[in-house]
N, C-alpha and C positions, 0 to 999 in steps of 0.2 A: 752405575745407574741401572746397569740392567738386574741387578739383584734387589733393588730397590724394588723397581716394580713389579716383579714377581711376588714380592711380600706383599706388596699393595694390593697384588691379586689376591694372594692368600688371605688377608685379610677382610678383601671382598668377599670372597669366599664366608671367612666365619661370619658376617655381617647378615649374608643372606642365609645363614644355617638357621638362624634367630626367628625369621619370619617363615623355611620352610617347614613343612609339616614331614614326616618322614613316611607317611602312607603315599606322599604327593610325588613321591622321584624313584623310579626303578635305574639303579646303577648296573653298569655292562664292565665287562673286564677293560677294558679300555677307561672307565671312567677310576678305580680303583687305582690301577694303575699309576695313574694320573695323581690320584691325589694323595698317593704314600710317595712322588717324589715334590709332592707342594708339603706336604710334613715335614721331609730332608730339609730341605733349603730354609722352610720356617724356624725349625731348630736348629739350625747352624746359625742361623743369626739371630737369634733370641737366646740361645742354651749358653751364657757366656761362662757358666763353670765348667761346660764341656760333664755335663752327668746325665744326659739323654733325655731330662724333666725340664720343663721351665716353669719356674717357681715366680709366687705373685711379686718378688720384687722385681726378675728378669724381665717378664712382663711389663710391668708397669714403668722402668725405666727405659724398655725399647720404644713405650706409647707416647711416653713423654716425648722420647727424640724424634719422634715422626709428629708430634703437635710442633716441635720447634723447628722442624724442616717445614713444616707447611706456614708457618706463621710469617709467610715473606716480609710482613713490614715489622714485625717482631713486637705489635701491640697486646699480646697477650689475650688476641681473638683470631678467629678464623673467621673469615667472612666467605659470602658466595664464591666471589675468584680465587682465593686463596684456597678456600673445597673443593674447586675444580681442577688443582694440581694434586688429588689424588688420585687420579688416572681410574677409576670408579664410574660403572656405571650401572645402576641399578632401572632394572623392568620396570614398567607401571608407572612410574614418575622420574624425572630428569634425577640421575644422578644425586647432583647439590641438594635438590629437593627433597631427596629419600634421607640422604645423610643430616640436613637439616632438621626434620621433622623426627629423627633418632633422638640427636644429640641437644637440641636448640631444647633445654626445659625453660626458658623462659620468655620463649618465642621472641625474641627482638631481633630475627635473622642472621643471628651470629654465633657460632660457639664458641664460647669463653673456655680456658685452661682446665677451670675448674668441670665444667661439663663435659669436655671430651676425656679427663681424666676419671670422671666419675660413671658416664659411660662405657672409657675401656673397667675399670673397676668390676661392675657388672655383670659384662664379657667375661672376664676374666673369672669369675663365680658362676657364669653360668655355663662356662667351660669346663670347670672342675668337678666334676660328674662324682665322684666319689671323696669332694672335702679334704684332701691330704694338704693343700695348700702345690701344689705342683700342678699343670699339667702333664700328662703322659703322653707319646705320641698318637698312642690309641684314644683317649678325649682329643687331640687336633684333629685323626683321622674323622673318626665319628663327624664330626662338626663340617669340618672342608669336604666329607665327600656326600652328605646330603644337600649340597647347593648343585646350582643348577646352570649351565650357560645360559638356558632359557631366563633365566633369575639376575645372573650377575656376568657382564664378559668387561676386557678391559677395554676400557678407551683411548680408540688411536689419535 
């Protein structure tokens, strides 16, 4: 579980990459640090050929398993409380509220399979900074270390 939500962080992380600006955050060696062992741990458990890339199916198979871990009643939506076991907290608006207004495109307060899958989708394009169809650790890095704890911390 504890690996879990270190992704879940990492995740937050790329989540708030999306909305920071990169003029907006001066990174310290401590903060660098930090987010080349949130790269480790994110490719250890996404990279399942073990080739130090993770590619759009790795991706997108890891997103799936975490819409089905979160899908406690297994209706093939996420709703507010089922969002709030992301362990996710986003600045500026409650958590559920930032993630909803990402992923909810058809605002009925719920995301459906298809919208959290089409939002990691996205993600996953707007990750890949140079189109090889992989991410590198250097496109994670980039991404996770312009977020901000001011931006995104976990929730206890």
């Amino acid at each position: 579980m504890k690996k879990m939500a270190k992704l879940v962080l990492c995740m937050a992380l790329i989540f708030a990459g999306c909305a920071a600006s990169d003029a907006a955050f001066a990174l310290n060696r401590r903060a660098v640090a930090g987010g080349e062992e949130q790269v480790r741990q994110l490719l250890t458990l996404m990279d399942t050929d073990r080739n130090g890339m993770v590619s759009r199916a790795e991706f997108m198979r890891f997103m799936e398993a975490e819409f089905n871990r979160l899908d406690i009643d297994h209706n093939g939506e996420l709703d507010p409380a089922e969002l709030a076991h992301t362990q996710i907290w986003v600045a500026g608006a409650g958590r559920v509220e930032q993630l909803l207004r990402l992923m909810d495109k058809d605002r009925n307060g719920k995301v459906s399979r298809a919208e959290y899958m089409q939002f990691m989708e996205a993600e996953f394009n707007r990750l890949d900074v140079d189109r090889s169809g992989e991410l590198s650790p250097q496109e994670l890095s980039h991404t996770i270390l312009r977020a901000s704890p001011m931006h995104v911390s976990p929730h206890k």
